[in-house]
N, CA and C atoms of all chains as a GROMACS GRO file, in nm:
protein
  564
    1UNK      N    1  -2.265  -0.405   3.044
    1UNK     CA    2  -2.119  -0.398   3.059
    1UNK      C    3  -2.052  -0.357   2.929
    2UNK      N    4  -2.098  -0.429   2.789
    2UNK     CA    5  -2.054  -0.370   2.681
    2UNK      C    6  -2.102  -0.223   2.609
    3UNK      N    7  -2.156  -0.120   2.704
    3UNK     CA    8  -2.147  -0.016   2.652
    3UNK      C    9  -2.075   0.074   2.683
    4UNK      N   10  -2.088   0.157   2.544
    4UNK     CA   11  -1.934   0.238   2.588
    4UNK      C   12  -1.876   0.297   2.694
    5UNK      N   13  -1.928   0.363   2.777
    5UNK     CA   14  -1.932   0.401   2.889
    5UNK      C   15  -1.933   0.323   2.999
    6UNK      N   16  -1.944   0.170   3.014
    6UNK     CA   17  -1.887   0.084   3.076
    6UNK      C   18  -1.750   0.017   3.018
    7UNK      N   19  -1.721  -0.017   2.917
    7UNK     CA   20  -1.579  -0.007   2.848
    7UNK      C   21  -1.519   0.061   2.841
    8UNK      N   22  -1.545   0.233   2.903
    8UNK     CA   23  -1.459   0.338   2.918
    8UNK      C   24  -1.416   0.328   3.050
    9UNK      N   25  -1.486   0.269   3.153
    9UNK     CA   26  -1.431   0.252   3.266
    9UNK      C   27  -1.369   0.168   3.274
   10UNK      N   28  -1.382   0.036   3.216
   10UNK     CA   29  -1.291  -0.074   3.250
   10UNK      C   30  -1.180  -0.029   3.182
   11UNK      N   31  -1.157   0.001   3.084
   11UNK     CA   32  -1.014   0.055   3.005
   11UNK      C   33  -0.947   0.152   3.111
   12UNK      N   34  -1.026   0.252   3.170
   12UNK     CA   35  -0.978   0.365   3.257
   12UNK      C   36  -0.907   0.262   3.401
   13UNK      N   37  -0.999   0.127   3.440
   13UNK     CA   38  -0.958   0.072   3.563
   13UNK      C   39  -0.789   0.027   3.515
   14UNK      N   40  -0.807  -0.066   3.455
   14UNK     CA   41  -0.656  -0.138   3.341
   14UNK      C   42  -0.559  -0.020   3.352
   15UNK      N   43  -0.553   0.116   3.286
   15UNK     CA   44  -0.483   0.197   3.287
   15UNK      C   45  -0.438   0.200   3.378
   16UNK      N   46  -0.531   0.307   3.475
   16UNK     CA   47  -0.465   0.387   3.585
   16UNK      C   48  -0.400   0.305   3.703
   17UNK      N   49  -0.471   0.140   3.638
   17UNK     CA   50  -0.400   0.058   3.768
   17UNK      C   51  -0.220   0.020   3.742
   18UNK      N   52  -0.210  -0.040   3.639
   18UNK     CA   53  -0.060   0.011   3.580
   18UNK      C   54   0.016   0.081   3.579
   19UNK      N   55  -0.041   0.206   3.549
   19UNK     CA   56   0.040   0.322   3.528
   19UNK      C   57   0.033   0.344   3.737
   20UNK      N   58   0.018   0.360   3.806
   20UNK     CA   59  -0.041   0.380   3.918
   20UNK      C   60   0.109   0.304   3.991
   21UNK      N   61   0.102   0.144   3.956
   21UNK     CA   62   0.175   0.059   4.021
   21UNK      C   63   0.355   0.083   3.958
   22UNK      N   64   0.359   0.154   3.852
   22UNK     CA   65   0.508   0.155   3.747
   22UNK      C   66   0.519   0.274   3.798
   23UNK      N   67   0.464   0.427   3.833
   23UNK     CA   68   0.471   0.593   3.853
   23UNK      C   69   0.522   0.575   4.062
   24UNK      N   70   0.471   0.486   4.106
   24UNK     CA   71   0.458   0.499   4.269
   24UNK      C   72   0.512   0.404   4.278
   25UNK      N   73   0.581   0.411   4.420
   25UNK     CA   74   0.634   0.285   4.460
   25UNK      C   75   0.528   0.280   4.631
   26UNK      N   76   0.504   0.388   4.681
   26UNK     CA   77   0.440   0.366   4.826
   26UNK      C   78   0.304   0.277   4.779
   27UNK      N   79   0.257   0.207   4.824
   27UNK     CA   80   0.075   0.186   4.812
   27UNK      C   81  -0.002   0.288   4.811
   28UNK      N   82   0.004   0.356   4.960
   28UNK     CA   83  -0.119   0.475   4.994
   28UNK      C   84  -0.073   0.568   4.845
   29UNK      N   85   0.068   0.636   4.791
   29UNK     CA   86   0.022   0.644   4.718
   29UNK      C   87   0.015   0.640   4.585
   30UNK      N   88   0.015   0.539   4.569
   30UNK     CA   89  -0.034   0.440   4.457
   30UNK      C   90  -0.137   0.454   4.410
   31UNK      N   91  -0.273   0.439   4.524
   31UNK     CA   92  -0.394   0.446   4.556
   31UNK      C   93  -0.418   0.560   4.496
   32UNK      N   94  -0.366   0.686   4.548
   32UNK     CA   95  -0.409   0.800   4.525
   32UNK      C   96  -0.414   0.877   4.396
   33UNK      N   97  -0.270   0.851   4.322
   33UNK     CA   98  -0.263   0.849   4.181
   33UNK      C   99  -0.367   0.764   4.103
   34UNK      N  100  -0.356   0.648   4.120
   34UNK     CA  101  -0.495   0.570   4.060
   34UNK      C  102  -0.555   0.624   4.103
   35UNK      N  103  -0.642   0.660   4.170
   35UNK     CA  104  -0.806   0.758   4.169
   35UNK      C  105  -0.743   0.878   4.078
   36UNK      N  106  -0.717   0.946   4.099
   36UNK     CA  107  -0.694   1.070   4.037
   36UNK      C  108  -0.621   1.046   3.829
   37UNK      N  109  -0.552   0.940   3.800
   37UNK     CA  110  -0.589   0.957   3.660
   37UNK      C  111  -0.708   0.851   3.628
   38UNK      N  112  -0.760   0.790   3.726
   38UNK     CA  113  -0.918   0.704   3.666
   38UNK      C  114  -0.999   0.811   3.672
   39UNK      N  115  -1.021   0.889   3.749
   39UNK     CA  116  -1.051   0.979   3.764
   39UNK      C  117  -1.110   1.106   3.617
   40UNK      N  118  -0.957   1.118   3.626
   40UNK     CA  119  -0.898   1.186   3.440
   40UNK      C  120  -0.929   1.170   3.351
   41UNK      N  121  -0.889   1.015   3.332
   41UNK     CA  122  -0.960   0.948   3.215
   41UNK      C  123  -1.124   0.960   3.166
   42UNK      N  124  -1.174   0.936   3.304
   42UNK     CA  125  -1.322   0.940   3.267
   42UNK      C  126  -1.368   1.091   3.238
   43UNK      N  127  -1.345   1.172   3.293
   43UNK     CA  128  -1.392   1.278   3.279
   43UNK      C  129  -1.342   1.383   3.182
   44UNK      N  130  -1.218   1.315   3.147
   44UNK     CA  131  -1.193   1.391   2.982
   44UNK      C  132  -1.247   1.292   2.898
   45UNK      N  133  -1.295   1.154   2.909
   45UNK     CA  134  -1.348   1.082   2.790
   45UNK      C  135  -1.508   1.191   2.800
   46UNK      N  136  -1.557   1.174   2.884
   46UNK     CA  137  -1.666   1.232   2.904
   46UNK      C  138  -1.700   1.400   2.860
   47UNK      N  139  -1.614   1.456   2.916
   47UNK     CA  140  -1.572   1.601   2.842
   47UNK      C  141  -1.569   1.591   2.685
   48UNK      N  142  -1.464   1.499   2.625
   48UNK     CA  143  -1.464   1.511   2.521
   48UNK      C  144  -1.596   1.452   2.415
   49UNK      N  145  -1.635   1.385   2.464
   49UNK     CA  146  -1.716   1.295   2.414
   49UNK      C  147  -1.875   1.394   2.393
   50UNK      N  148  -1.876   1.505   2.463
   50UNK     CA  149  -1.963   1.617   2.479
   50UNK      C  150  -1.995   1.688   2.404
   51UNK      N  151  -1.794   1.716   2.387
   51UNK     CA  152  -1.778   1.839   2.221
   51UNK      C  153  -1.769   1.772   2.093
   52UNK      N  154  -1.731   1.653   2.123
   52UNK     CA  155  -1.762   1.588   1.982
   52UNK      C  156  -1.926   1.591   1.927
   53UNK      N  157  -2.028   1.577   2.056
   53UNK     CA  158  -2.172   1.555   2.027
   53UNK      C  159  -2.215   1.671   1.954
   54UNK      N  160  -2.157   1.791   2.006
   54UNK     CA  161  -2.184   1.908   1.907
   54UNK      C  162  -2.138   1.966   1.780
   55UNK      N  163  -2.029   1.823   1.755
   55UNK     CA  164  -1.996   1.848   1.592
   55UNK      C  165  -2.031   1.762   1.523
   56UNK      N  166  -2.141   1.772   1.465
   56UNK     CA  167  -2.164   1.656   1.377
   56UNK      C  168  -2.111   1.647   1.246
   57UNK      N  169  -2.053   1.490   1.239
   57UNK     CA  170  -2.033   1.487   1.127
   57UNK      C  171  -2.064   1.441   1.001
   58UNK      N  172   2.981   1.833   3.884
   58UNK     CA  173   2.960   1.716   3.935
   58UNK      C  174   2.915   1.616   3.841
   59UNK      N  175   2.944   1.504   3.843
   59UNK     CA  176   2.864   1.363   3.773
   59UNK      C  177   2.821   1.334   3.843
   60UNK      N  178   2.664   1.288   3.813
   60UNK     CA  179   2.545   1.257   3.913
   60UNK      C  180   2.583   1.077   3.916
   61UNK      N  181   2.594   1.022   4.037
   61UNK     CA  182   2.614   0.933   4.096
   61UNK      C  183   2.545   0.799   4.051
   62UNK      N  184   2.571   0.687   3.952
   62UNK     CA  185   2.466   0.583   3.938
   62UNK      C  186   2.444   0.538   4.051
   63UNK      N  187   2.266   0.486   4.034
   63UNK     CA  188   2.295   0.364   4.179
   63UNK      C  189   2.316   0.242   4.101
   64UNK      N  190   2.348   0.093   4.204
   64UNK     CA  191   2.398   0.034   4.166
   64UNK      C  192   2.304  -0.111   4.165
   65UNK      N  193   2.303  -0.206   4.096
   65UNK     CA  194   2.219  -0.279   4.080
   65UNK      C  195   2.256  -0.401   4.224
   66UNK      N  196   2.154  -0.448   4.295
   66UNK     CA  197   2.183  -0.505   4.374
   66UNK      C  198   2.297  -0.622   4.335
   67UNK      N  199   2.394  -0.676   4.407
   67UNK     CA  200   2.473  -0.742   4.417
   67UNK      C  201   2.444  -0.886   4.334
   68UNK      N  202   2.271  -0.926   4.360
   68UNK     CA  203   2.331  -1.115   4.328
   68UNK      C  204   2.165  -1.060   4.212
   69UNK      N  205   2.133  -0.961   4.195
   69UNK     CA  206   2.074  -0.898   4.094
   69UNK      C  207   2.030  -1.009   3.942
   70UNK      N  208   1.979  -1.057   3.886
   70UNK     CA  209   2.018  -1.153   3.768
   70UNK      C  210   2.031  -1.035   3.591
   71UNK      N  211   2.060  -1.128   3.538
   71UNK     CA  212   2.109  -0.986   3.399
   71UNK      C  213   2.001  -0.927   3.342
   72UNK      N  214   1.966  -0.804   3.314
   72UNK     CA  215   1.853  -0.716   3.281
   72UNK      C  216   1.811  -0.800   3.148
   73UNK      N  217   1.920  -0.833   3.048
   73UNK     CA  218   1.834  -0.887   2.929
   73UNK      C  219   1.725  -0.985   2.984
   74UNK      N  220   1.765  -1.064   3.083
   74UNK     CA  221   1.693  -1.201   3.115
   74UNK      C  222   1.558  -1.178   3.189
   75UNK      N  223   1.581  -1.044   3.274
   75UNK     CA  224   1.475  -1.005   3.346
   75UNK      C  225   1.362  -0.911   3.211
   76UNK      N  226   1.433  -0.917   3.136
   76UNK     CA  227   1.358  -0.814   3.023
   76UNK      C  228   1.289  -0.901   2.952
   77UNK      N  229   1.369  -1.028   2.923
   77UNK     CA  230   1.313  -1.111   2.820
   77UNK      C  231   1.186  -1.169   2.867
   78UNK      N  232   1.208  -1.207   3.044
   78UNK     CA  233   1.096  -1.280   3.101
   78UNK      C  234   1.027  -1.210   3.126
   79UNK      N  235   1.015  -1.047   3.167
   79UNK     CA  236   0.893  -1.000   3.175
   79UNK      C  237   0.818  -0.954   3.068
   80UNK      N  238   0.865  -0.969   2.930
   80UNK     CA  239   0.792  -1.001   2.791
   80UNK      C  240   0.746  -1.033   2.816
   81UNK      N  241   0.782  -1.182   2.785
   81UNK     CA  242   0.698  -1.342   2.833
   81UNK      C  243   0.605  -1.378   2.889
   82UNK      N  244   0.617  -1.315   3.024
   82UNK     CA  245   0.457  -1.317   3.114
   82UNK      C  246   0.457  -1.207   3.189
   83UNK      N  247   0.328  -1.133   3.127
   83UNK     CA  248   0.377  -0.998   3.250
   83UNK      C  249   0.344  -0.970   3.371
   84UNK      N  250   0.448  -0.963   3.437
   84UNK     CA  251   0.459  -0.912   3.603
   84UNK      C  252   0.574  -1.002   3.615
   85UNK      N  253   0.605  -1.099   3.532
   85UNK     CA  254   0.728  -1.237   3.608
   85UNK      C  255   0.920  -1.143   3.640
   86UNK      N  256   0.886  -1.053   3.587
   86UNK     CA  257   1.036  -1.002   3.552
   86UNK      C  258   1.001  -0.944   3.746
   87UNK      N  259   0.935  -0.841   3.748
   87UNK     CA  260   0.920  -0.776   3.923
   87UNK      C  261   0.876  -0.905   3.917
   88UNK      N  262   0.839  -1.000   3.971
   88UNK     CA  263   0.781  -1.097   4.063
   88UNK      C  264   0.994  -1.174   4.085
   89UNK      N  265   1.054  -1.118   3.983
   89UNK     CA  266   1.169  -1.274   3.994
   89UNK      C  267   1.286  -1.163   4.046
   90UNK      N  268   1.217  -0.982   4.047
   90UNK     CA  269   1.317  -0.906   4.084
   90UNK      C  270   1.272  -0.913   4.244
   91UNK      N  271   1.182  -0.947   4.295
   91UNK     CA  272   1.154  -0.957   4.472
   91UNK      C  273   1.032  -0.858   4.468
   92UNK      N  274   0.994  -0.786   4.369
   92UNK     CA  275   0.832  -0.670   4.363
   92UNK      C  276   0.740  -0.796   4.364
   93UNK      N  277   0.730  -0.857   4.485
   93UNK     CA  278   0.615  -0.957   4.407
   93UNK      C  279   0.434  -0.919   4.416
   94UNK      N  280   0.435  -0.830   4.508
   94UNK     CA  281   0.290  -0.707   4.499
   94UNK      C  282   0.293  -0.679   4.378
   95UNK      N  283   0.392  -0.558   4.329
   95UNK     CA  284   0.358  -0.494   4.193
   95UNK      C  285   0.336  -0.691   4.103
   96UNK      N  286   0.402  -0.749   4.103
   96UNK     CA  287   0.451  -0.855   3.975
   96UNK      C  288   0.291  -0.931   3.998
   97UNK      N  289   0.276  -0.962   4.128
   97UNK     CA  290   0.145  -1.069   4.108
   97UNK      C  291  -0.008  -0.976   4.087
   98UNK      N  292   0.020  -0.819   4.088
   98UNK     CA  293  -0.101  -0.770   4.045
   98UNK      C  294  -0.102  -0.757   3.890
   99UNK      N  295   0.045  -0.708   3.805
   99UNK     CA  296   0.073  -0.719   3.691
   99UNK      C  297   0.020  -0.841   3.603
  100UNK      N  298   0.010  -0.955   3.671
  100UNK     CA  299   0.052  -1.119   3.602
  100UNK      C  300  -0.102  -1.121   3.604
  101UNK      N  301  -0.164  -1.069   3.692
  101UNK     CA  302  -0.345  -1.062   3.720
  101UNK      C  303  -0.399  -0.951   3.574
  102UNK      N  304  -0.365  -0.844   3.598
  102UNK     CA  305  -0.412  -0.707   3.563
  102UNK      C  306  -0.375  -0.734   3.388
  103UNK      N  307  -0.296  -0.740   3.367
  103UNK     CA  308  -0.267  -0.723   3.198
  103UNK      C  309  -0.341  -0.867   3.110
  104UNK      N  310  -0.302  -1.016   3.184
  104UNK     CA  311  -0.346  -1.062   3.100
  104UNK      C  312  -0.523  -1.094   3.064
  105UNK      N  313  -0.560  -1.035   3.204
  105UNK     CA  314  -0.688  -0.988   3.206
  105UNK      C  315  -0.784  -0.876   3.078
  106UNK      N  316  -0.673  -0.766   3.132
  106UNK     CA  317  -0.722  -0.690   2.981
  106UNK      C  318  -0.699  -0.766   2.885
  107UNK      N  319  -0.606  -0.809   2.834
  107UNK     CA  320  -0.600  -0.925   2.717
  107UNK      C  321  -0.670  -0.969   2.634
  108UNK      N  322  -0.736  -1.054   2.779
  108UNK     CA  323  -0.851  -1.133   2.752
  108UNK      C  324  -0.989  -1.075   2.703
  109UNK      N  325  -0.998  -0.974   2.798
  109UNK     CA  326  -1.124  -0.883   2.772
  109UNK      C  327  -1.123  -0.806   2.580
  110UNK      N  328  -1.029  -0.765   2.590
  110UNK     CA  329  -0.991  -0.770   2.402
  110UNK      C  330  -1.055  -0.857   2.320
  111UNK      N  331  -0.989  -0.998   2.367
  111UNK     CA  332  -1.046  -1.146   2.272
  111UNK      C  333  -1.170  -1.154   2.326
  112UNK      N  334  -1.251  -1.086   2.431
  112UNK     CA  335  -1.412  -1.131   2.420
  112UNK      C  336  -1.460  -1.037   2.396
  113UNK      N  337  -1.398  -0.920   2.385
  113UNK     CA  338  -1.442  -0.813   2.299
  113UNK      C  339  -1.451  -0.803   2.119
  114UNK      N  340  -1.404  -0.932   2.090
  114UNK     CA  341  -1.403  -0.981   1.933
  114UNK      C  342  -1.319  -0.867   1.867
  115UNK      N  343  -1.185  -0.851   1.937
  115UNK     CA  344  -1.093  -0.780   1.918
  115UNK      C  345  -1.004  -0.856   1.805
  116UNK      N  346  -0.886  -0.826   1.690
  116UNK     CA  347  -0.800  -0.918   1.582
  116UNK      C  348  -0.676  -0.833   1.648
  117UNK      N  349  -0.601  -0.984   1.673
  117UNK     CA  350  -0.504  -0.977   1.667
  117UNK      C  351  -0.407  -0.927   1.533
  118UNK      N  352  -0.321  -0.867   1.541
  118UNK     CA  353  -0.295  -0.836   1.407
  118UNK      C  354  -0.104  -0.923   1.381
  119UNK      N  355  -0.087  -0.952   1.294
  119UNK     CA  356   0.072  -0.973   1.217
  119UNK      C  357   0.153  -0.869   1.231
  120UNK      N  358   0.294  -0.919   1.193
  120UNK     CA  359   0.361  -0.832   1.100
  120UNK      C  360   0.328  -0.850   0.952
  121UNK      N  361   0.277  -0.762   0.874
  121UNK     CA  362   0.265  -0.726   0.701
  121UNK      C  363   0.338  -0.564   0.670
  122UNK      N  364   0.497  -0.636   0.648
  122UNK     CA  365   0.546  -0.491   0.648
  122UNK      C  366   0.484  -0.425   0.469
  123UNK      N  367   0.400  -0.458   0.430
  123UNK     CA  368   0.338  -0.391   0.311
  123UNK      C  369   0.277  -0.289   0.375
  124UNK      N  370   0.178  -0.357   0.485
  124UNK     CA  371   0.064  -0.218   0.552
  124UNK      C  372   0.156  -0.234   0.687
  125UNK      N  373   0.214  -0.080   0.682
  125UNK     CA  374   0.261  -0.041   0.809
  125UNK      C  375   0.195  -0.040   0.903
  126UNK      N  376   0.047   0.007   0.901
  126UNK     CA  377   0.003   0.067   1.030
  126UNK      C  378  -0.062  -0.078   1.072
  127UNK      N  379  -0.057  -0.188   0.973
  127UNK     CA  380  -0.101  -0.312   1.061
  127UNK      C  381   0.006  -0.349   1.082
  128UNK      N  382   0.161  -0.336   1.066
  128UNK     CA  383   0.246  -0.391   1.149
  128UNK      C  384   0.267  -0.323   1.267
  129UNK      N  385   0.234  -0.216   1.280
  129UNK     CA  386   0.266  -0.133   1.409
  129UNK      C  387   0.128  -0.199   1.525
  130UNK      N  388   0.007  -0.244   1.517
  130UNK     CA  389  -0.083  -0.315   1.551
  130UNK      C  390  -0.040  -0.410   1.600
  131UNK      N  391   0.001  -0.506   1.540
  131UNK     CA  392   0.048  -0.632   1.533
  131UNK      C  393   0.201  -0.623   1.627
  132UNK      N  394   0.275  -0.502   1.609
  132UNK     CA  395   0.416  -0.473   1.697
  132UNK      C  396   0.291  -0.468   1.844
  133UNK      N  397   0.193  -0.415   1.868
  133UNK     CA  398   0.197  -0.379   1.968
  133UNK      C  399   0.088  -0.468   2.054
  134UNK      N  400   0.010  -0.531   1.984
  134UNK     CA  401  -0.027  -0.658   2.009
  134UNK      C  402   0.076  -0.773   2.082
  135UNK      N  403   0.209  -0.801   1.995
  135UNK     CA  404   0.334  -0.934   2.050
  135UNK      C  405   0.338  -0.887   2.172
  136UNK      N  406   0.326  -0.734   2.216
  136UNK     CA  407   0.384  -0.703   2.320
  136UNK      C  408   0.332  -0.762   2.469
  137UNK      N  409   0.235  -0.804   2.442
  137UNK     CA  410   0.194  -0.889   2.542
  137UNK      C  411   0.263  -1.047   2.554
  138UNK      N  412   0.374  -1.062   2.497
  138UNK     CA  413   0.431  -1.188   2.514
  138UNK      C  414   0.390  -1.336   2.478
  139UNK      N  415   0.411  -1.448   2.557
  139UNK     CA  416   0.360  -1.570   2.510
  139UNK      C  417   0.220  -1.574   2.464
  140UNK      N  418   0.151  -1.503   2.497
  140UNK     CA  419  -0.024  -1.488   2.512
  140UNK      C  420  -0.028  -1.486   2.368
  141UNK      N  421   0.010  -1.382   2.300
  141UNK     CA  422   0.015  -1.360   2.165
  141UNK      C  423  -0.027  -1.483   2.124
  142UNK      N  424   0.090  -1.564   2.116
  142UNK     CA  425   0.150  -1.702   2.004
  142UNK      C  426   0.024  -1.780   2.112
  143UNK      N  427  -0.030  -1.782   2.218
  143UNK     CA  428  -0.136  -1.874   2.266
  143UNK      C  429  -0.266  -1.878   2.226
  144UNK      N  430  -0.272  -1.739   2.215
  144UNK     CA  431  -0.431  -1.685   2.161
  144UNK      C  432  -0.410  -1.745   1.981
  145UNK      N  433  -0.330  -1.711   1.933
  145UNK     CA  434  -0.302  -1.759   1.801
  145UNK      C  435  -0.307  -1.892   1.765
  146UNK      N  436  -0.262  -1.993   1.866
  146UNK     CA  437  -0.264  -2.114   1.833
  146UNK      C  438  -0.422  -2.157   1.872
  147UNK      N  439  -0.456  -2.121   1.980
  147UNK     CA  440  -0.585  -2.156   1.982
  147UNK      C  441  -0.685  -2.099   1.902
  148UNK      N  442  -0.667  -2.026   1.806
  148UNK     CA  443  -0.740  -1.953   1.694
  148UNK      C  444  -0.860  -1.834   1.774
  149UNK      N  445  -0.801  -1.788   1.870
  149UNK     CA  446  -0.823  -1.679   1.927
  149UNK      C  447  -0.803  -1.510   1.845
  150UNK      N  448  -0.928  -1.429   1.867
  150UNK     CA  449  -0.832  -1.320   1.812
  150UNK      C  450  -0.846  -1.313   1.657
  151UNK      N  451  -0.935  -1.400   1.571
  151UNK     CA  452  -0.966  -1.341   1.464
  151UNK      C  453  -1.022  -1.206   1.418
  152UNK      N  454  -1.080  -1.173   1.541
  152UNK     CA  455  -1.124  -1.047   1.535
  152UNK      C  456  -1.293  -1.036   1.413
  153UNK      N  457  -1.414  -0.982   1.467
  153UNK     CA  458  -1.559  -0.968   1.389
  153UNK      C  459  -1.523  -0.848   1.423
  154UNK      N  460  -1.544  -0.829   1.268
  154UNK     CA  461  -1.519  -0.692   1.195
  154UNK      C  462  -1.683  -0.626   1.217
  155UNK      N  463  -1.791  -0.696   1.185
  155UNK     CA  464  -1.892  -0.653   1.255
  155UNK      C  465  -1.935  -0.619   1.359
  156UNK      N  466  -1.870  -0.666   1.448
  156UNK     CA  467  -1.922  -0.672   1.615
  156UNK      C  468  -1.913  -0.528   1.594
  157UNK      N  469  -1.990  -0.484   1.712
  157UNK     CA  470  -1.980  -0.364   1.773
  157UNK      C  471  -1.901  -0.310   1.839
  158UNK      N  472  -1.829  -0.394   1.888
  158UNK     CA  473  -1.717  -0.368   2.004
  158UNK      C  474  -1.588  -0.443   1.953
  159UNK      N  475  -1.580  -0.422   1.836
  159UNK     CA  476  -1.443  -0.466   1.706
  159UNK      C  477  -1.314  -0.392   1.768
  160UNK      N  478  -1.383  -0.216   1.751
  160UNK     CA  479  -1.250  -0.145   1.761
  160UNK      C  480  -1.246  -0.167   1.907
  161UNK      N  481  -1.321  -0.180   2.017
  161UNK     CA  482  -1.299  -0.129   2.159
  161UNK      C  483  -1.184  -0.258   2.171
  162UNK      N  484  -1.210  -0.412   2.134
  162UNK     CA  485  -1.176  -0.538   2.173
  162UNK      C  486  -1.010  -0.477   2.134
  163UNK      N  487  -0.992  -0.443   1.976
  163UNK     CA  488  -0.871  -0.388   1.947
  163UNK      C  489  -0.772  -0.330   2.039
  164UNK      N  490  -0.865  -0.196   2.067
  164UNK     CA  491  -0.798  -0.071   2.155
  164UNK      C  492  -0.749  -0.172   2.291
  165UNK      N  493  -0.831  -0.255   2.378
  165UNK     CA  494  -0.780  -0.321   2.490
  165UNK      C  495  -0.638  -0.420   2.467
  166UNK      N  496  -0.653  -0.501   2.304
  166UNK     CA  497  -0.535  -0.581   2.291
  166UNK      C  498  -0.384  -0.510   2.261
  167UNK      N  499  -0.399  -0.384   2.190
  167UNK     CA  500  -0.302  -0.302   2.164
  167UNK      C  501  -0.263  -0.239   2.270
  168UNK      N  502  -0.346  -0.181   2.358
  168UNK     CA  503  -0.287  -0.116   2.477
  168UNK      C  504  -0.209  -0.228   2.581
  169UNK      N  505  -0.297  -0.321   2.592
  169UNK     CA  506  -0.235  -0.403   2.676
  169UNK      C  507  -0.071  -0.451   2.672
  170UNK      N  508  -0.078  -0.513   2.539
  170UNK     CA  509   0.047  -0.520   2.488
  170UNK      C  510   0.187  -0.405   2.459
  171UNK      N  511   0.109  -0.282   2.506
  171UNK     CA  512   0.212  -0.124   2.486
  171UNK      C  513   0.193  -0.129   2.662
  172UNK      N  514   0.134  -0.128   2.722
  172UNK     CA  515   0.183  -0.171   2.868
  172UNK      C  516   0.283  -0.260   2.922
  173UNK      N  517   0.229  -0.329   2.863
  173UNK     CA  518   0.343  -0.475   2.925
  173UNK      C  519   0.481  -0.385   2.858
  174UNK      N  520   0.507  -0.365   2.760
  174UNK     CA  521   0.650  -0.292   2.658
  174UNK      C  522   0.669  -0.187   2.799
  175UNK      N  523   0.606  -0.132   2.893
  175UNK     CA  524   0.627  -0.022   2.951
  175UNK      C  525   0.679  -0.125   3.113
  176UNK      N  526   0.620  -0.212   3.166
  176UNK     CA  527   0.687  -0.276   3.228
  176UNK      C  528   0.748  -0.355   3.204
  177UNK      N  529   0.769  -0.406   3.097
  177UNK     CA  530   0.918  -0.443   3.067
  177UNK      C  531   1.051  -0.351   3.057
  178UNK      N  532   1.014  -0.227   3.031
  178UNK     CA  533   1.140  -0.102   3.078
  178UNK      C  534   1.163  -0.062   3.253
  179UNK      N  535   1.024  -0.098   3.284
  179UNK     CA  536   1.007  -0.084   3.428
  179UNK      C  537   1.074  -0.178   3.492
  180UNK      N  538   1.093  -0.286   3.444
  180UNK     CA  539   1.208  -0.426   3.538
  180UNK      C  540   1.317  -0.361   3.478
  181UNK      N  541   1.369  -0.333   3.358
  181UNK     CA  542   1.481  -0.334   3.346
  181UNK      C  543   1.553  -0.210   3.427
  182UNK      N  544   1.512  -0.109   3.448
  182UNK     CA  545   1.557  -0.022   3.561
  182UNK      C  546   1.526  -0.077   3.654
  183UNK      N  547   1.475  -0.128   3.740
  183UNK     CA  548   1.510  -0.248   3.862
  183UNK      C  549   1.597  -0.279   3.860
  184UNK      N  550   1.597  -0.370   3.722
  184UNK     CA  551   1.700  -0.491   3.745
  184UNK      C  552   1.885  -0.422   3.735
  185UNK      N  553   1.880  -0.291   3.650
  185UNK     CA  554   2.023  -0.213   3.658
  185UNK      C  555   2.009  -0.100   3.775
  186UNK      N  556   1.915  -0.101   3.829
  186UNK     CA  557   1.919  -0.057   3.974
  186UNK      C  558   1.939   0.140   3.970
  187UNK      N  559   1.847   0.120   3.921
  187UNK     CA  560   1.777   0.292   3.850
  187UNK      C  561   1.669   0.318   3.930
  188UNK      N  562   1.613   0.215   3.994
  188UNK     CA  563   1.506   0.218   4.046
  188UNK      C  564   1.508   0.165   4.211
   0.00000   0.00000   0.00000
């Protein structure tokens, strides 16, 4: 659970659930926004986390 | 044209008060404006991350207006409300500078606390009826 990539998701869950519930007022979509920036999150942490691997510093 | 305010419901209570209390504990400001979905997932969801911070051997930080960028830490840390001054009294939140998961524990207590600051703007347009 404490690796990064499991702490990138739980940070991503926390987020997008907030931001999700303050951006929407319907539920359904509520729902839908939360998937789509948990979504975001992970896959630009992941994206980024890619191009960083190829710059070493 | 002047675009039309809406108007804050009638028996509505005063935005400072709804602002102050959803500092205080977050989700209580929507839970005391009638959002009690959004307020009782809020009152769940934030002080949760919180927590996960302090077992992430995350430091709470002060105000030291000498080092700015630890008062801006420390600004955004309070922002989680009573928790702050709770975790503090119980000597929570020293923060191991060794741990491995130092900065992550950080990143969860600072964000958390810049959330809650974001629904606390979020009641107060409720509560003046913006929303």
């Amino acid at each position: 659970m404490t690796s990064h990539f499991g702490l990138m998701l739980l940070f991503g869950v926390f987020v997008s659930l907030v931001f999700a519930l303050l951006m929407r007022d319907d539920p359904r979509e509520q729902v839908r926004f939360g998937a789509m920036l948990f979504a975001g999150i992970v896959g630009a942490g992941v994206v980024f986390g890619w191009l960083l691997y190829a710059l070493p510093l | 044209m002047a675009k039309r305010r809406a108007q804050p419901p009638p028996e509505s209570p005063s935005p400072v008060i709804v602002c102050a209390l959803a500092w205080a504990i977050p989700g209580a400001g929507h839970l005391w404006l009638g959002r009690s979905r959004t307020g009782g997932i809020l009152l769940v969801a934030l002080p949760l991350m919180y927590g996960v911070g302090l077992w992430l051997d995350g430091q709470l930080f002060g105000v030291d207006l000498a080092q700015p960028l630890t008062t801006l830490s420390g600004l955004a840390d309070i922002g989680i409300g009573v928790l702050y001054f709770v975790a503090g009294f119980l000597d929570l939140g020293e923060g191991r500078v060794v741990a491995a998961t130092y900065e992550y524990g950080n990143t969860f207590l600072v964000v958390a606390g810049l959330l809650n600051a974001l629904v606390v703007i979020d009641a107060y347009d409720i509560a003046v009826g913006r929303k």
